[in-house]
LOPA-190863 format. One record per residue (C-alpha): residue number from 1; residue in three letters; x, y, z. Coordinates in Angstrom, 2 decimals. Layout:
// residues N
node i:NUM	aa:ALA	X:X	Y:Y	Z:Z
...
END
This chain:
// residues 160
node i:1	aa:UNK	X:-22.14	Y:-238.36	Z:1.01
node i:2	aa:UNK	X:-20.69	Y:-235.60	Z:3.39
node i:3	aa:UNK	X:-21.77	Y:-234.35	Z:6.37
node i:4	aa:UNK	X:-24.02	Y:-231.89	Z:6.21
node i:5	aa:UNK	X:-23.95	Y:-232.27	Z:2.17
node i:6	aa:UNK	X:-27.71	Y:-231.56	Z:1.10
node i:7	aa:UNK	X:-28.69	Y:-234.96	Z:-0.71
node i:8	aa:UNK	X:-29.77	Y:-232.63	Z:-4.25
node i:9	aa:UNK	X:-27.02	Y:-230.36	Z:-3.90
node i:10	aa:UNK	X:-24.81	Y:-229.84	Z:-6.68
node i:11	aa:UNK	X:-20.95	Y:-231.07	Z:-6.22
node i:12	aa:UNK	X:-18.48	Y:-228.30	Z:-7.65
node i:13	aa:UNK	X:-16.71	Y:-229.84	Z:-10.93
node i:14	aa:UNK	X:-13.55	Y:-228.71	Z:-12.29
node i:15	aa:UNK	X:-12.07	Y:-229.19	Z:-16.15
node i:16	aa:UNK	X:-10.29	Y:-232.71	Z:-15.07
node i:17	aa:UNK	X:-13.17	Y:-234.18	Z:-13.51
node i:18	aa:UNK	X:-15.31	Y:-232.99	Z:-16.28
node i:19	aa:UNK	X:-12.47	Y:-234.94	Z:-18.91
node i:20	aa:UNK	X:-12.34	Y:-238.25	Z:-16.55
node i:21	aa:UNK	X:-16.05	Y:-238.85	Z:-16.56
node i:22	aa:UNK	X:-16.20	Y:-237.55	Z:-20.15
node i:23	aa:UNK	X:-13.20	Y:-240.46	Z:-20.98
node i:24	aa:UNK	X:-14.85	Y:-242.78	Z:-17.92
node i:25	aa:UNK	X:-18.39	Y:-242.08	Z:-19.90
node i:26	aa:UNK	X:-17.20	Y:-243.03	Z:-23.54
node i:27	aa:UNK	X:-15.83	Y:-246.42	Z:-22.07
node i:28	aa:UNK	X:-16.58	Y:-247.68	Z:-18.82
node i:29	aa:UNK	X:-13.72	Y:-250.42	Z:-18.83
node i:30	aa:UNK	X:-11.11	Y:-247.83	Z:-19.62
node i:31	aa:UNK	X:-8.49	Y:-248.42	Z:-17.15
node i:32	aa:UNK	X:-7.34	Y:-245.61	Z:-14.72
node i:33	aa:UNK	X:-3.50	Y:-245.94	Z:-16.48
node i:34	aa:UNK	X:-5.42	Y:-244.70	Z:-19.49
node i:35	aa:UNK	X:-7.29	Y:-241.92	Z:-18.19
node i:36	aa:UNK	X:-3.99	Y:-240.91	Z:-16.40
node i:37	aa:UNK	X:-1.96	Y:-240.58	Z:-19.71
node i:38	aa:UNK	X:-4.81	Y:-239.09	Z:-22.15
node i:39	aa:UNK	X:-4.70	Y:-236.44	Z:-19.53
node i:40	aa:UNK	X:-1.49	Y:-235.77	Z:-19.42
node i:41	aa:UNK	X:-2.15	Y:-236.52	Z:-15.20
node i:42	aa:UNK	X:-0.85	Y:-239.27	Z:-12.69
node i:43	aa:UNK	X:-2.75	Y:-242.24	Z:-12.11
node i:44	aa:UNK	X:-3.01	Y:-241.44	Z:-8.30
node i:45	aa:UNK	X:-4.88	Y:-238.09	Z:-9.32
node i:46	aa:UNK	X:-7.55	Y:-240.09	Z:-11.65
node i:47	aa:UNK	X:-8.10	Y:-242.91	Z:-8.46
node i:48	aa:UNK	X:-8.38	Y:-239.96	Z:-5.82
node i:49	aa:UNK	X:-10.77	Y:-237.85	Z:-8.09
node i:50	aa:UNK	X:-13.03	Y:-240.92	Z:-9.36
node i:51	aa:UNK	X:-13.44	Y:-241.81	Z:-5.42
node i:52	aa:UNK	X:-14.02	Y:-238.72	Z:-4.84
node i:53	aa:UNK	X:-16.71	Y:-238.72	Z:-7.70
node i:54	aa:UNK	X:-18.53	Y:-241.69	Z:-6.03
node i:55	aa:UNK	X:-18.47	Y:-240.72	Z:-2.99
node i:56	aa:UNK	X:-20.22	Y:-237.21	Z:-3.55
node i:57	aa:UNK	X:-22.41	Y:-239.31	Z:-5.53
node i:58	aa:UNK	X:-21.43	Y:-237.98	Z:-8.85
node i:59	aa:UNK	X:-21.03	Y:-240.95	Z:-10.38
node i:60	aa:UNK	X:-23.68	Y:-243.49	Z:-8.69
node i:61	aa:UNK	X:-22.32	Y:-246.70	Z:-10.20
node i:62	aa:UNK	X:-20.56	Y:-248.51	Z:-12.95
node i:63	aa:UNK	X:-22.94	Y:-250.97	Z:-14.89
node i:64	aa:UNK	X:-23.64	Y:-252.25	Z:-18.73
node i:65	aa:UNK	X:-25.09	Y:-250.43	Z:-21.10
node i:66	aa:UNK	X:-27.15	Y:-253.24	Z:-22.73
node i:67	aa:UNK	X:-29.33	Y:-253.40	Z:-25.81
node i:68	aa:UNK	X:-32.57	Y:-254.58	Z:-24.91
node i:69	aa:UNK	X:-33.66	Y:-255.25	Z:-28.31
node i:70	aa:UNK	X:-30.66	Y:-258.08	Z:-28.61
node i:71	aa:UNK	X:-32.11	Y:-259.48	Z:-25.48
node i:72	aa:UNK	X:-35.80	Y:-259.47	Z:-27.61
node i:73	aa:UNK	X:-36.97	Y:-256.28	Z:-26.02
node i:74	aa:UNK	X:-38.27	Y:-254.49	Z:-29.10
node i:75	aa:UNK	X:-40.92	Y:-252.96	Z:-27.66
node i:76	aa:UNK	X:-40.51	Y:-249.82	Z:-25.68
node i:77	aa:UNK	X:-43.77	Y:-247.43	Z:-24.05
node i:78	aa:UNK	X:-44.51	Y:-244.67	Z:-22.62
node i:79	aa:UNK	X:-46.98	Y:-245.30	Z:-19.67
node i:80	aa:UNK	X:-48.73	Y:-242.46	Z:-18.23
node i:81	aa:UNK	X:-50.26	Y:-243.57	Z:-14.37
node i:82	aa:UNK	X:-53.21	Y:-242.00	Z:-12.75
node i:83	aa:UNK	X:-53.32	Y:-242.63	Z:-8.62
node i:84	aa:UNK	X:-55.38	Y:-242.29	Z:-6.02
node i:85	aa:UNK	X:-54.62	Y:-239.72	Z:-3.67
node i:86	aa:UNK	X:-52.15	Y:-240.26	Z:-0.99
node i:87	aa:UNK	X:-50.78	Y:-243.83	Z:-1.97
node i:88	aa:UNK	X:-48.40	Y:-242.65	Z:-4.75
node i:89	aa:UNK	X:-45.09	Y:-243.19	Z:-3.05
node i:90	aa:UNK	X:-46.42	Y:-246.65	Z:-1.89
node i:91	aa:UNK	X:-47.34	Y:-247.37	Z:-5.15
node i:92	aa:UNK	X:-44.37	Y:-247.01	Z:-6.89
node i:93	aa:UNK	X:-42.16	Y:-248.91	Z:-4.72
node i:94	aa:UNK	X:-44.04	Y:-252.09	Z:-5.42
node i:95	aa:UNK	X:-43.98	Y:-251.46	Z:-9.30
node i:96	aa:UNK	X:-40.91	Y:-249.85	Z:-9.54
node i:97	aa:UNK	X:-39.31	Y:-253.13	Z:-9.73
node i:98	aa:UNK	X:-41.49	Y:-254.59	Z:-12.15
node i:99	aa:UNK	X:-38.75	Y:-256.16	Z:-14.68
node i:100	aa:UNK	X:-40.36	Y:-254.34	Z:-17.54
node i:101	aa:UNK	X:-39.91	Y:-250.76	Z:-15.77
node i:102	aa:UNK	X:-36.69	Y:-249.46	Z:-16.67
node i:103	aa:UNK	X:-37.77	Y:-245.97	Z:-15.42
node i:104	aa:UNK	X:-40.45	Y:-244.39	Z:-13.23
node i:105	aa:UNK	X:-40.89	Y:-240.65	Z:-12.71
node i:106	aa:UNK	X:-43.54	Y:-238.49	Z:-10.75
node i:107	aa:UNK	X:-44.88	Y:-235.89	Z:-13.00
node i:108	aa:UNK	X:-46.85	Y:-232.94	Z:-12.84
node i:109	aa:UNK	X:-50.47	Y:-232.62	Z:-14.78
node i:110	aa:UNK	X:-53.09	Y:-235.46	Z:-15.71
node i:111	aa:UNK	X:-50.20	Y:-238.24	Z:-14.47
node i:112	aa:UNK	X:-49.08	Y:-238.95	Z:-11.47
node i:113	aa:UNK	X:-46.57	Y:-240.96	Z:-12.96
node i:114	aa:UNK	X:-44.57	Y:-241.78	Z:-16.44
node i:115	aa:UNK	X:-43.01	Y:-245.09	Z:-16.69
node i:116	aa:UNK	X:-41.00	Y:-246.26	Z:-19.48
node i:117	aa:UNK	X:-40.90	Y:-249.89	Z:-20.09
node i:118	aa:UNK	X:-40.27	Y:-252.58	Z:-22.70
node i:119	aa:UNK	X:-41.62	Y:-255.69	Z:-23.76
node i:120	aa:UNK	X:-41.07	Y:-258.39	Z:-26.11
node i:121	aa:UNK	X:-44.23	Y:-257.85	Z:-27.47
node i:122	aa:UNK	X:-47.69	Y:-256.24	Z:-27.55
node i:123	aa:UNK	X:-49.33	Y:-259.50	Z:-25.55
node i:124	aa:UNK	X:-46.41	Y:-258.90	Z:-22.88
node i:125	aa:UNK	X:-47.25	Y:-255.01	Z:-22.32
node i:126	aa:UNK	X:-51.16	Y:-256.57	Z:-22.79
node i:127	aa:UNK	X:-50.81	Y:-258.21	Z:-19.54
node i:128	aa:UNK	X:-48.76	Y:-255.53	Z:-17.50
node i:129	aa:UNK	X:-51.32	Y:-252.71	Z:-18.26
node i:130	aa:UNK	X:-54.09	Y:-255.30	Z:-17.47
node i:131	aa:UNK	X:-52.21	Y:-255.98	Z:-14.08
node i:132	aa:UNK	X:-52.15	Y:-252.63	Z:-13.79
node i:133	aa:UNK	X:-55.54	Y:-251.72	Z:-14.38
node i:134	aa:UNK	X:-56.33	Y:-254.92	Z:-11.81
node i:135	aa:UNK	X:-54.52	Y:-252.76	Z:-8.76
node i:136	aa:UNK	X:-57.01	Y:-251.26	Z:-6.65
node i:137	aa:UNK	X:-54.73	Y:-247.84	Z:-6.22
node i:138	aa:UNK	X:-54.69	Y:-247.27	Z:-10.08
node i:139	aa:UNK	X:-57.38	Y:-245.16	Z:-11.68
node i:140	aa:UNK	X:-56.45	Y:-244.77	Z:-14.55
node i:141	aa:UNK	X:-53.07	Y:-244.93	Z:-17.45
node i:142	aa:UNK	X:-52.72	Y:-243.67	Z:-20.85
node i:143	aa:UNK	X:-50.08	Y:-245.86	Z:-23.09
node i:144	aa:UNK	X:-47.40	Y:-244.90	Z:-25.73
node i:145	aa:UNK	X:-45.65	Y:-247.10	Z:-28.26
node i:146	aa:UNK	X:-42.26	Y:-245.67	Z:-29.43
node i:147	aa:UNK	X:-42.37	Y:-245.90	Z:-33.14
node i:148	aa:UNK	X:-38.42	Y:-244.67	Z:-33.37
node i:149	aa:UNK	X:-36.07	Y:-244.08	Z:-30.34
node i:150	aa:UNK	X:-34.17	Y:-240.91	Z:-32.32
node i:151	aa:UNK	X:-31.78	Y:-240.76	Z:-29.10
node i:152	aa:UNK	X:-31.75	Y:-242.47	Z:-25.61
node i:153	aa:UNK	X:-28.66	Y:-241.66	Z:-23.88
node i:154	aa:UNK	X:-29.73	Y:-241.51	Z:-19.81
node i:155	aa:UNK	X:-26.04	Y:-241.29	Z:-18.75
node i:156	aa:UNK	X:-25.22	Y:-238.48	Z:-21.24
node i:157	aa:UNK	X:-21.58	Y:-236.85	Z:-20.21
node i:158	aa:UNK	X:-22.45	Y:-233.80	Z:-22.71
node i:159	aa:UNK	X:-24.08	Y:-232.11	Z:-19.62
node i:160	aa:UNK	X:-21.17	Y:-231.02	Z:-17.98
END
């Protein structure tokens, strides 16, 4: 990150980095030769401009995009947290990395926090919201089941 670079601050995009993380976004192993000649641009532009994408922390990292439901994960929920005052951040460091917890936001109103999570099955999310209920920080959590996931796309490229 830059000096002096506000850590939320947006990084100024222009039309080819827009069309190499749209490419980049569409397939990850796409190789920077590629990029360079859907472009119409030189390889050495698409290297420069994706380090300079990671480095302003446009593009965080470069990972799978698996289907948990081949891995027997066909159970995805919505888990609304209630916490006592004043131990929130505390709180979700140690159950942010929970296996099940693919993601963990503070919220505004009754919640403190929404996790989404999935299991292999309803005993499986049985015992995590009974662990959870066991923590002495936890008052109380409200649990969805996803009947449908109509669309799930966390690293959309569409927003730029």
């Amino acid at each position: 990150m830059k000096e002096g670079r506000k850590k939320n601050s947006p990084v100024e995009l222009d039309d080819i980095d827009r069309r190499i993380i749209k490419l980049f976004s569409e397939d990850g192993r796409m190789s920077y030769r590629k990029i360079a000649k859907d472009l119409n641009i030189s390889i050495g532009t698409v290297h420069n401009r994706m380090e300079k994408l990671n480095k302003n922390g446009v593009i965080q990292k470069f990972a799978p995009v698996l289907d948990h439901s081949k891995l027997g994960y066909n159970l995805t929920t919505i888990i609304g947290v209630q916490v006592k005052g004043g131990v929130l951040e505390n709180w979700e460091d140690m159950t942010s990395y929970h296996k099940n917890v693919l993601c963990m936001y503070d919220v505004t109103g009754e919640f403190d926090a929404i996790l989404i999570a999935r299991f292999k099955d309803t005993a499986e999310l049985d015992q995590f919201i009974k662990k959870l209920h066991k923590e002495p920080d936890v008052q109380r959590t409200y649990t969805q089941t996803v009947l449908n996931i109509v669309k799930e796309d966390l690293n959309s490229s569409k927003m730029l």
